[in-house]
C-alpha positions in Angstrom: 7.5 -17.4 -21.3 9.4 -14.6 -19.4 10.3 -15.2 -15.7 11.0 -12.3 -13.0 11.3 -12.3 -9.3 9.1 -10.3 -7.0 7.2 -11.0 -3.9 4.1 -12.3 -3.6 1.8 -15.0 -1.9 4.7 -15.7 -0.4 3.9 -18.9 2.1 0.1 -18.7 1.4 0.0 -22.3 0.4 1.9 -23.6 3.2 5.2 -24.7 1.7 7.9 -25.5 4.2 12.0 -26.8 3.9 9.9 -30.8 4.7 7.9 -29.8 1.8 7.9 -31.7 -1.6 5.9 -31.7 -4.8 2.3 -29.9 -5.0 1.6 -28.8 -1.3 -1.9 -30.0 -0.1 -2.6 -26.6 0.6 -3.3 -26.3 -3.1 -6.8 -27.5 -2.2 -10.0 -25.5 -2.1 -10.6 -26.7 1.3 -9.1 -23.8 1.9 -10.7 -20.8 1.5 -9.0 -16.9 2.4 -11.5 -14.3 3.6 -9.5 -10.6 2.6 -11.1 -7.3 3.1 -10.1 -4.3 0.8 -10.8 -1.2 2.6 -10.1 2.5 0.8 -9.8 5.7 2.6 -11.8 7.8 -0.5 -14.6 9.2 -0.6 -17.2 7.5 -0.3 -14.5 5.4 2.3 -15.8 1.5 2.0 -14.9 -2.0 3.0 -15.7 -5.2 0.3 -14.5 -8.9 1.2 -13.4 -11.2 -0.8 -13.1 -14.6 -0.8 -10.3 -16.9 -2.0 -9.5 -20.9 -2.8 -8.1 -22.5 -5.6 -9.5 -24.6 -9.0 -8.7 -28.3 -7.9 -8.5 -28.9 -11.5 -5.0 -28.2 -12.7 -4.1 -26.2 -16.1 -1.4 -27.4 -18.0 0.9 -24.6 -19.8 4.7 -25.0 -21.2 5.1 -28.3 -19.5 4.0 -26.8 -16.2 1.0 -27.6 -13.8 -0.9 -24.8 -12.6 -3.7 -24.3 -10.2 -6.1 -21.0 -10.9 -7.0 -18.8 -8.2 -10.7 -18.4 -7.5 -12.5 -15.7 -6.0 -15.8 -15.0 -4.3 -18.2 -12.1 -3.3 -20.3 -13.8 -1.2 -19.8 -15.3 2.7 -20.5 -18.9 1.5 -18.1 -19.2 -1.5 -21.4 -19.9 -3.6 -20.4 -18.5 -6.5 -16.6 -18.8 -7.3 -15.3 -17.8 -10.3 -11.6 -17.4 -11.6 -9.3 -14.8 -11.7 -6.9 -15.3 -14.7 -4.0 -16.2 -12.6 -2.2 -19.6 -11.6 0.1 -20.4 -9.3 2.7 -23.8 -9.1 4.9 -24.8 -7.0 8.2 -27.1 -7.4 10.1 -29.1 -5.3 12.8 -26.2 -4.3 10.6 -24.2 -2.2 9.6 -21.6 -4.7 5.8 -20.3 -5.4 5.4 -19.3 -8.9 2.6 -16.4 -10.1 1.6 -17.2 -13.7 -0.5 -14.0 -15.3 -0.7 -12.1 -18.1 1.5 -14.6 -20.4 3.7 -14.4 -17.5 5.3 -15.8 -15.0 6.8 -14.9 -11.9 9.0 -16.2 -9.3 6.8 -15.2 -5.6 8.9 -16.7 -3.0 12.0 -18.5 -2.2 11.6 -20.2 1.2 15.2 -20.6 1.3 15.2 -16.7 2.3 16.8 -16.3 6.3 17.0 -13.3 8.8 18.6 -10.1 6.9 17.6 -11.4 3.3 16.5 -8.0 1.6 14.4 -7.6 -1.5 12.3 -5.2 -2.8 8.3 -5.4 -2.9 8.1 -2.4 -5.3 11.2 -1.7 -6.7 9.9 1.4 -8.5 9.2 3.2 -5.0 12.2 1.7 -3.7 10.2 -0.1 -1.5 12.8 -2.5 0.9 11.9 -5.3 2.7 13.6 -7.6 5.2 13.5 -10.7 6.9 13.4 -9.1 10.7 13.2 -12.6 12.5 11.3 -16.2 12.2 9.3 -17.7 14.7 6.1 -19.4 15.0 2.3 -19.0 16.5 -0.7 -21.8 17.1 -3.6 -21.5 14.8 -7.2 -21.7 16.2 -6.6 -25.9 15.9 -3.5 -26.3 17.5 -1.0 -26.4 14.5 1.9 -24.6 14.9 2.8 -22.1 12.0 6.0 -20.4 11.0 6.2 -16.8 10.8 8.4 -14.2 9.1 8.4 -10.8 10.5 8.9 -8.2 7.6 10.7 -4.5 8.0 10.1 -2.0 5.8 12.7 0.1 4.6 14.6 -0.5 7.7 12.1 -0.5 10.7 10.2 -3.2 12.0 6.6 -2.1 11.2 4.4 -4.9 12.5 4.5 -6.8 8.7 4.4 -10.8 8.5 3.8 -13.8 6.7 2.2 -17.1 8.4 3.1 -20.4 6.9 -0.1 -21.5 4.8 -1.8 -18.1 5.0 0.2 -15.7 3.2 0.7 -12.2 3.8 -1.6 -11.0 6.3 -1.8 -7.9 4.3 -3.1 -9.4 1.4 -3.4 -12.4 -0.7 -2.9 -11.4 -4.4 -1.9 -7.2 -4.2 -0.2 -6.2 -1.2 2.3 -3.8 -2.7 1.2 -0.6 -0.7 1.9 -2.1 3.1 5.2 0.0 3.4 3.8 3.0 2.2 -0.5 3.4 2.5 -2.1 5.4 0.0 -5.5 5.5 1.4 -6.4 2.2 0.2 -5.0 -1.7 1.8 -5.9 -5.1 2.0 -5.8 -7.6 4.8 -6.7 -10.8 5.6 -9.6 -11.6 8.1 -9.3 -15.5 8.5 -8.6 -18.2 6.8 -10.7 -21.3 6.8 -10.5 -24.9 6.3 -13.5 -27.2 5.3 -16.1 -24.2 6.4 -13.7 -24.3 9.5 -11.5 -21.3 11.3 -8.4 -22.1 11.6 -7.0 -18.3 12.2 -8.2 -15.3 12.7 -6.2 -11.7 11.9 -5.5 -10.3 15.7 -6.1 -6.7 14.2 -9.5 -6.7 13.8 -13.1 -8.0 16.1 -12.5 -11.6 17.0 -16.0 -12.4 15.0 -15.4 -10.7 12.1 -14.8 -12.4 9.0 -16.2 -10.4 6.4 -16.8 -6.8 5.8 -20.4 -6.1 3.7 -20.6 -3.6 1.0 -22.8 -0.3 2.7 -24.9 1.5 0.6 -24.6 3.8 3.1 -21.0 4.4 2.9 -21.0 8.2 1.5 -23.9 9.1 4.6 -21.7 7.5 7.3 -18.4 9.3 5.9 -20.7 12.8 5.6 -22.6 12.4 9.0 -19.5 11.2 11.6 -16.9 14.0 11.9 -14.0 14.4 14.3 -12.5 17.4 16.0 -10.6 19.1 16.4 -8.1 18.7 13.3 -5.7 19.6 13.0 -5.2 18.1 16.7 -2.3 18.4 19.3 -3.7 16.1 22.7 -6.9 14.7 22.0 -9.2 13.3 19.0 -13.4 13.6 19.6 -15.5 11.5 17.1 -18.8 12.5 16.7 -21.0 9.4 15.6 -24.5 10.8 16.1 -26.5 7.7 16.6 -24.5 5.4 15.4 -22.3 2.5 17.8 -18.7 3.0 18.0 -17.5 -0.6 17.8 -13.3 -0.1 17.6 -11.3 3.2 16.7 -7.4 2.9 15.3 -5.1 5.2 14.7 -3.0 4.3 11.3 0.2 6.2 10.7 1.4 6.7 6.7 3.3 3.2 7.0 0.1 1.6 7.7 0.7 0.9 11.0 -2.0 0.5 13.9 -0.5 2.5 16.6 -3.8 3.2 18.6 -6.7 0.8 19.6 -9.5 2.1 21.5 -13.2 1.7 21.8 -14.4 5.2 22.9 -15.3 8.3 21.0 -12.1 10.2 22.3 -8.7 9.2 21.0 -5.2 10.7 23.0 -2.8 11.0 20.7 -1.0 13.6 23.3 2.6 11.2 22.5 2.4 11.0 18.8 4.9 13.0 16.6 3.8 15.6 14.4 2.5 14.8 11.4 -0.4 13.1 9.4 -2.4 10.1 10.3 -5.7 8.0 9.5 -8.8 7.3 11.8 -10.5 4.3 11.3 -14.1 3.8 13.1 -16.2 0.6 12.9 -19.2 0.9 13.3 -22.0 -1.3 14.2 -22.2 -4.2 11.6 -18.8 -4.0 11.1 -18.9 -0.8 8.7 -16.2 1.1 8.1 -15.3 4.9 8.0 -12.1 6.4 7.6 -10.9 10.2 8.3 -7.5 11.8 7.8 -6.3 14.3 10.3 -3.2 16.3 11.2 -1.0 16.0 14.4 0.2 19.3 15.2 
């Protein structure tokens, strides 16, 4: 079985230096609540939901635990995903998939460690700093803050939740291709135990709209290209939050009105992302001139 390092999951089960052997977080009283969002056309939003098999898999001498995903609010229907993850006693995460496994995180790593998250779009990431934040219970989580290719970009990793850019594929959060993942909340026993600051403070899941490709045709914004001021258009429909996403897929802008100053931004291009009532989401390109 071949073995190769990358990045990935990185704490999401909740190992720490005090740490040893299988870390209770391997326990599907847990449960991860990611929405995938794309920028095409028709633009949609679909959530997921993760835990893991309590049963472990046995392969080379090795126990896994398979990751298990849902489609549905509840977890009702879980089913696996083909991919297993272990962890030792060193403080490494290990990805098995494919016939193969890989090596997702050392928690040895300190400020300044560098590695690359896609080493074929020589993708760079550091360790900016450590710290730590309270969870909706009280416990106290570590955090590493992530720079990408050399600027601090608003990237991080909480202790026990993983990457708050996504859970299994979060390859594209240095460079956005119209298409990203990110984590809503994570839960414990049915519980919430954190909720992602970026998005509503009740939102924990995104439903699939078959209305998707109306929304995206009937809500324009002018003018684009644009040099002070963005105008969405929405027609009947409730604006609910409007962000501003550069091409590093960074929020820049936060508002909750149909007009959008973007008078101090540098030239160049940029996403719009509207929520809508129900939590729907549309997403528009424009230019800054």
């Amino acid at each position: 079985m071949k073995t190769k390092f990358i990045i990935g999951f990185l704490s999401l089960f909740g190992l720490s230096a005090n740490i040893q052997g299988q870390s209770f977080y391997l326990d599907s009283a847990y449960s991860w609540n990611e929405s995938y969002s794309c920028f095409g056309i028709p633009p949609y939003a679909i959530t997921r939901r993760y835990t893991v098999d309590q049963s472990p898999w046995l392969n080379d001498g090795k126990t896994y635990y398979e990751v298990l995903v849902s489609f549905h609010p509840t977890g009702d229907d879980f089913e696996g995903t083909g991919k297993f993850l272990r962890q030792d006693t060193t403080n490494h995460v290990y990805l098995y998939q494919y016939g193969e496994e890989s090596l997702l995180y050392d928690f040895n790593m300190q400020i300044n460690d560098t590695f690359y998250i896609d080493s074929m779009y020589g993708i760079i990431v550091t360790i900016g700093s450590i710290d730590s934040i309270a969870l909706l219970n009280g416990e106290i989580r570590k955090r590493w803050n992530l720079n990408c290719n050399g600027s601090n970009d608003g990237y991080f990793i909480l202790d026990g939740i993983g990457m708050i850019y996504g859970l299994l594929d979060y390859s594209n959060i240095c460079l956005i291709d119209g298409c990203g993942t990110s984590i809503l909340c994570l839960s414990r026993n049915d519980t919430i135990i954190y909720r992602n600051p970026n998005f509503s403070p009740d939102t924990c899941w995104y439903s699939v709209s078959s209305t998707a490709q109306l929304l995206f045709e009937v809500i324009h914004i002018s003018p684009n290209p644009a040099s002070t001021e963005i105008s969405i258009d929405a027609k009947d429909h409730q604006i609910q939050k409007v962000s501003v996403i550069d091409l590093l897929g960074s929020i820049i802008i936060i508002k909750n009105e149909p007009k959008v100053d973007i008078s101090f931004l540098p030239p160049g291009y940029y996403f719009l992302q509207i929520e809508l009532e129900n939590h729907q989401l549309v997403m528009k390109r424009f230019v800054k001139q």
